[in-house]
C-alpha positions in Angstrom: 9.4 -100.8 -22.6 8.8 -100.2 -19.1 11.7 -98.4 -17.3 11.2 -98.7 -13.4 8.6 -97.0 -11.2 7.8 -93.6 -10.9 4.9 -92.7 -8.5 3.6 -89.3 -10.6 4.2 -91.1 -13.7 0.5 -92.1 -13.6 -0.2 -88.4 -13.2 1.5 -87.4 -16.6 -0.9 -86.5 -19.4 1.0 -85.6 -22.6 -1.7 -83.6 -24.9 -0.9 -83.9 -28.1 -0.6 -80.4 -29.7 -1.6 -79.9 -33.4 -2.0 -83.9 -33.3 -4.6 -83.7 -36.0 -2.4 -81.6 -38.3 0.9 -83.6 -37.8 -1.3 -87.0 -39.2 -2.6 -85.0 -42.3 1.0 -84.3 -43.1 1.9 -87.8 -42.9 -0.8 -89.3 -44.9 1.0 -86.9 -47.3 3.6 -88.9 -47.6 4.2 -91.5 -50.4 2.5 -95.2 -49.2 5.8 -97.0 -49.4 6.6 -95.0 -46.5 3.6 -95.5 -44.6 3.5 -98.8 -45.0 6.6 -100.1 -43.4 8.4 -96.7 -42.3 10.3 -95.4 -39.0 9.6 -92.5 -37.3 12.3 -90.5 -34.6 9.2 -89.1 -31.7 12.7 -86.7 -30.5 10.8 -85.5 -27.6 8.7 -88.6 -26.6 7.2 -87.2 -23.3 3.9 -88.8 -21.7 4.2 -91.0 -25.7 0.4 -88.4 -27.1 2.2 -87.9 -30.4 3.1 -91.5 -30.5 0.3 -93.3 -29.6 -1.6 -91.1 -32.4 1.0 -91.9 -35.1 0.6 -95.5 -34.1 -3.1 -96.0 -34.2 -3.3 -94.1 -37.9 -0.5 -96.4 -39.5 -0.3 -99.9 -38.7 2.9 -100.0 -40.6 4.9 -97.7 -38.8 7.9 -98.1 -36.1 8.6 -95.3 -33.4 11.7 -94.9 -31.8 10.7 -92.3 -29.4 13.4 -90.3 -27.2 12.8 -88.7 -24.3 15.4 -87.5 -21.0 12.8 -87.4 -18.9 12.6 -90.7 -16.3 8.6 -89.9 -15.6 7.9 -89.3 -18.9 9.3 -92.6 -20.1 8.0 -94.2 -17.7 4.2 -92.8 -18.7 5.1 -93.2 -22.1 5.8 -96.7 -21.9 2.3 -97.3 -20.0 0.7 -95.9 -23.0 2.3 -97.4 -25.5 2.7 -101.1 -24.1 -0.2 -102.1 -26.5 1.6 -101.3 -29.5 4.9 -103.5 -28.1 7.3 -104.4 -30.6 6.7 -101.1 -32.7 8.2 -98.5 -30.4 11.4 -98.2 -28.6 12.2 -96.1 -26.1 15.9 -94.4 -25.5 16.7 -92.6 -22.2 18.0 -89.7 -24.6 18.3 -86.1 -24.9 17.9 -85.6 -28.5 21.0 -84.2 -29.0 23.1 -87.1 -28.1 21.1 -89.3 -30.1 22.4 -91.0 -33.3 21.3 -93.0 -35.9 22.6 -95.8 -38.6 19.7 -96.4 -40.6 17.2 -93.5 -42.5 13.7 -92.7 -41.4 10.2 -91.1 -42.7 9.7 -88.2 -40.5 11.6 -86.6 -37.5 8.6 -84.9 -34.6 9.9 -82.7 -32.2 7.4 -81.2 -29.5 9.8 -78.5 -28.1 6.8 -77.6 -25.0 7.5 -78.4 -21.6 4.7 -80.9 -20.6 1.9 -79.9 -18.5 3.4 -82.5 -16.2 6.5 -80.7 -15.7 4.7 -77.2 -15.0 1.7 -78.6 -12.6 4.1 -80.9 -10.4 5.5 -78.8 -7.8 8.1 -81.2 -7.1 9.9 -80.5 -10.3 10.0 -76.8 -9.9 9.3 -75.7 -13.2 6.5 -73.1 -12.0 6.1 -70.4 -9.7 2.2 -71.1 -9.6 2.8 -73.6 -7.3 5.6 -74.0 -4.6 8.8 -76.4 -4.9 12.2 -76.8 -5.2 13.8 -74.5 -7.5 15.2 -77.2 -9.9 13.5 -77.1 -13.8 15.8 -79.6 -14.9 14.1 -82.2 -17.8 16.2 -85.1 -16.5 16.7 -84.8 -12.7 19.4 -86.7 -12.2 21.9 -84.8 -14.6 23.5 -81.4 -14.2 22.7 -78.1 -12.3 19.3 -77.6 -10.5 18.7 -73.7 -11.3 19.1 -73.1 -7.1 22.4 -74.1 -8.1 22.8 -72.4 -11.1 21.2 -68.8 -9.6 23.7 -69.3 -6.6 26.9 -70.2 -9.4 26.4 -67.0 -11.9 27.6 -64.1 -11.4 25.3 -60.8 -11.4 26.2 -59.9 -14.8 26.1 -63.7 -16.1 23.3 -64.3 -14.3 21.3 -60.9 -15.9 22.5 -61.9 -19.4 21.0 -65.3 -18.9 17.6 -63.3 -17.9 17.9 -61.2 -21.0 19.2 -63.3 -23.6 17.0 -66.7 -22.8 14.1 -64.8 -21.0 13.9 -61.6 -23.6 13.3 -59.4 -19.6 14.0 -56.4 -19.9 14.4 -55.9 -16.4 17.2 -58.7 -16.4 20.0 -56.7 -14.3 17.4 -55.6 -11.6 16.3 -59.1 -11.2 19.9 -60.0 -11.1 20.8 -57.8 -8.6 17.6 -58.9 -6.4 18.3 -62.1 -6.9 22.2 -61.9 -6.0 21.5 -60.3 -3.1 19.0 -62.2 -1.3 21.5 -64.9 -1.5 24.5 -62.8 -0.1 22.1 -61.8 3.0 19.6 -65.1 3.7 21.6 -68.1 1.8 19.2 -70.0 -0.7 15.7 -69.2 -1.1 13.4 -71.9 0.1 11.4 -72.2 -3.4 9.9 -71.1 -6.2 7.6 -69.0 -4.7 10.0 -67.1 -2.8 11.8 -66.6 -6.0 8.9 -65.5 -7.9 8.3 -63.3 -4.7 12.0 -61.4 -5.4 11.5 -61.7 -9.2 7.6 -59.2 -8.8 9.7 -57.3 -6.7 11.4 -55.9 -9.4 8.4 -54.2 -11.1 5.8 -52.1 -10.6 3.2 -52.5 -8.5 0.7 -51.6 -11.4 2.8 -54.5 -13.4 2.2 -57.4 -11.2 -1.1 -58.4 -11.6 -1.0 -57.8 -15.5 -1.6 -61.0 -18.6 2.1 -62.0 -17.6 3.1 -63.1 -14.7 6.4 -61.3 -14.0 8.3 -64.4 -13.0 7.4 -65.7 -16.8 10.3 -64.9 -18.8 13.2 -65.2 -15.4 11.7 -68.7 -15.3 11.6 -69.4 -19.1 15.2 -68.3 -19.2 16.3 -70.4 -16.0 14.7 -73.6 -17.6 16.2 -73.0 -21.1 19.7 -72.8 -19.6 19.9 -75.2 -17.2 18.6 -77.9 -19.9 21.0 -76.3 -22.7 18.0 -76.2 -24.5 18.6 -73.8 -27.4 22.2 -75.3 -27.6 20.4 -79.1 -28.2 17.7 -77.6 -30.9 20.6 -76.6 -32.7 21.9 -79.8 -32.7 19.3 -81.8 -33.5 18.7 -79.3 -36.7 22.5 -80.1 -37.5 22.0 -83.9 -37.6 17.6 -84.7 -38.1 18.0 -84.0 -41.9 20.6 -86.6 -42.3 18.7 -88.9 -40.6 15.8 -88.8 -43.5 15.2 -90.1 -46.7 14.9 -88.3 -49.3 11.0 -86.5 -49.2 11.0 -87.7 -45.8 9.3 -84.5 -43.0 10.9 -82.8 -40.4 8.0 -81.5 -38.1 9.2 -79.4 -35.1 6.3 -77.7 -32.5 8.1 -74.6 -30.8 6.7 -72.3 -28.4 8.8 -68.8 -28.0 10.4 -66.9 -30.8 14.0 -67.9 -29.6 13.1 -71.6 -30.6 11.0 -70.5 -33.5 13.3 -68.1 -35.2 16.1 -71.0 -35.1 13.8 -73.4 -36.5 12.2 -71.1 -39.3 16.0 -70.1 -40.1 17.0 -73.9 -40.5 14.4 -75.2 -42.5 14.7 -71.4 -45.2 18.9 -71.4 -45.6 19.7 -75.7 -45.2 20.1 -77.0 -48.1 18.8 -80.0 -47.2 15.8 -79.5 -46.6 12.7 -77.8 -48.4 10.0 -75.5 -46.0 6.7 -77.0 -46.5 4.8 -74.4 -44.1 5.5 -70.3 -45.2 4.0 -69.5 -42.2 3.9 -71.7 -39.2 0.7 -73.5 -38.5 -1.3 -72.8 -35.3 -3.2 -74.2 -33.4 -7.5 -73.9 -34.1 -9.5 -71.9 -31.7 -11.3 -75.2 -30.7 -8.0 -77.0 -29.6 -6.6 -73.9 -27.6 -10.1 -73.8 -25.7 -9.6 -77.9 -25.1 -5.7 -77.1 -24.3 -4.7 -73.2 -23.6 -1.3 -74.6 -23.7 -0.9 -74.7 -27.5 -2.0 -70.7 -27.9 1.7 -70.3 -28.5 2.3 -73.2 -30.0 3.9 -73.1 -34.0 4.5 -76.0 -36.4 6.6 -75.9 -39.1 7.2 -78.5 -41.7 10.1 -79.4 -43.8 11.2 -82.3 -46.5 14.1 -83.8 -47.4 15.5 -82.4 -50.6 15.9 -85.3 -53.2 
């Protein structure tokens, strides 16, 4: 399993959100399927999820995907006990396909804590670094790039449509042209500098950080995330047997609303959860990170 070093790889600590939750829903399932079953982790990351899944069912497989080079690499630190029963592909999830049928499908759609708190990956404006939020950073535009490749009015739909800011053409505008006079901005705190600029003074010390949704909606287009959640709820429920779960963690409404959509009007599939299960008060005081957090369940129609 292991894939090469990484030096922060040893930093990354995958929490695994609603773990507790996810392994009630699998004990669930019938034993057949425990006992000898494979399981698709599609968003592998620092291998939390995993490792839990392993340790309840001796009997289980994990092919676990993950883009991420660090997180793989952590992943396959963690998991190297459980050897032959994981395999890990250097995937997005929607490029990933399948021959043979599985028990359950897990997708963990949160950015890990490692992304946000390492500067060096630029996913955060808490902390300075290069402005690049991309999951795999070796493929396709760093946001610098993409800031400096949109146009104004591209760039504000991006802000409004992914980031839900209603302040989307001022930033734009800000943004736009900062470039035109001083060339690149040096990082992400510069950026978030431009992006507060934009509001109110009264509005920039409030809950939300005003860079919060301009970053959200950088990250999700530079990954293409929203364009790979659809794809993966395109192809996951051919990839089960039949009663098998689809279990997908999402963490803003944009995610959410696709998910909840999929899982009502497929066909395929059967909801399992009427309302989205959230995390206990206990686990968001041992993890804030999961406030937001919503898991919703499906099955594979027989």
């Amino acid at each position: 399993m292991k894939e090469g070093p990484f030096s922060s790889s040893s930093k990354f600590n995958h929490v695994p959100i609603m773990g507790k939750e996810i392994i009630k829903h699998l004990k669930e399932l019938p034993s057949e399927f425990t006992k000898q079953g494979l399981i698709i982790d599609a968003t592998l990351g620092g291998g939390g999820h995993s490792a839990q899944i392993l340790e309840n069912f001796p009997g289980i497989k994990i092919i676990g995907l993950d883009q991420d080079p660090i997180a793989r690499e952590a992943a396959s630190m963690k998991l190297i006990k459980f050897a032959s029963r994981v395999e890990i592909i250097p995937t997005n999830f929607a490029d990933f396909s399948i021959n043979e049928q599985v028990i359950c499908v897990l997708a963990d759609l949160g950015v890990s804590s490692h992304q946000l708190d390492e500067p060096s990956r630029g996913f955060s404006f808490r902390s300075n670094g290069p402005i690049d939020m991309r999951m795999n950073p070796k493929e396709g535009l760093s946001a610098a790039e993409l800031i400096q490749t949109l146009s104004e009015k591209e760039l504000a739909d991006v802000i409004y449509e992914l980031g839900e800011e209603k302040r989307s053409r001022r930033i734009a505008r800000r943004i736009k042209n900062d470039l035109a006079a001083n060339g690149p901005y040096s990082g992400t705190k510069a950026l978030s500098y431009a992006i507060a600029g934009c509001f109110p003074p009264k509005q920039r010390y409030g809950r939300i950080h005003p860079s919060t949704r301009t970053f959200q909606a950088l990250r999700i287009a530079v990954n293409n995330e929203l364009g790979s959640l659809e794809s993966l709820l395109l192809k996951a429920p051919n990839w089960l047997l039949e009663n098998g779960l689809f279990l997908v963690i999402s963490f803003h409404s944009l995610e959410d609303k696709r998910v909840k959509s999929t899982f009502k009007c497929d066909p395929r599939l059967k909801a399992l959860t009427k309302k989205p299960i959230r995390a206990t008060p206990t686990e968001i005081e041992l993890n804030p990170r999961s406030k937001s957090a919503k898991l919703r369940i499906s099955s594979k129609r027989s």
